[in-house]
N, C-alpha and C positions, 0 to 999 in steps of 0.2 A: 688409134684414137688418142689425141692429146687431152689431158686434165691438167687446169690450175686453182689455183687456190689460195687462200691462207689460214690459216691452222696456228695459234698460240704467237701471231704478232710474226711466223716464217712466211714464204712465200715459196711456193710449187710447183714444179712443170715437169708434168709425167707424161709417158707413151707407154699406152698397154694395150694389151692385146684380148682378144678371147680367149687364145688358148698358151698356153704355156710354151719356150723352146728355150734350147739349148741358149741363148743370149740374155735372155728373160735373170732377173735376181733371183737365184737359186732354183733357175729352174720355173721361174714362173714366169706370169703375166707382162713384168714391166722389165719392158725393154730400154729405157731411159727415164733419169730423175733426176730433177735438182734442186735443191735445199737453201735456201739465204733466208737469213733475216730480212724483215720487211724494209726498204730503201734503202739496201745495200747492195754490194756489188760481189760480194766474196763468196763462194761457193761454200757453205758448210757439210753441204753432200754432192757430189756426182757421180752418177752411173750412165754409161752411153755403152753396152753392150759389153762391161767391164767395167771395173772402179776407179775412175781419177780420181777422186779425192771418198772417202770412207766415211759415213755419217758421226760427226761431232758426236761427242756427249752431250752439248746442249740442243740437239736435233733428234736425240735416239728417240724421243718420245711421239715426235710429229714422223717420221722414218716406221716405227712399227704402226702408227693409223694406218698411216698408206699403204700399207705393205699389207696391212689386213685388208682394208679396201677393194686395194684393186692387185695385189699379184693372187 
């Protein structure tokens, strides 16, 4: 299932699952994410079954919502 969003002015697009698997963030639910400031182009976070780019610091706070949310 996809989710978007936006959260403190970021903008979000996650794939998560019901159950958790080996591809999921640590083991859990979201099997992809991605992180930008709102009207921007630059990834601050991405995960697609593995980490291209690793959540900013100016992301870590919208990165743990979601991750309580939905992984």
């Amino acid at each position: 299932m996809w989710s978007e969003g936006t959260i403190n002015g970021y903008k979000y697009w996650i794939k998560h699952y019901e159950n958790g698997s080996e591809f999921g963030i640590d083991g859990g639910r979201v099997s992809k994410l991605q992180i930008r400031k709102a009207g921007t182009t630059r990834d601050l976070c991405n995960y697609d079954r593995g980490w291209d780019v690793e959540p900013a610091n100016e992301v870590m706070e919208v990165y743990q919502q979601l991750l309580e949310k939905y992984n």
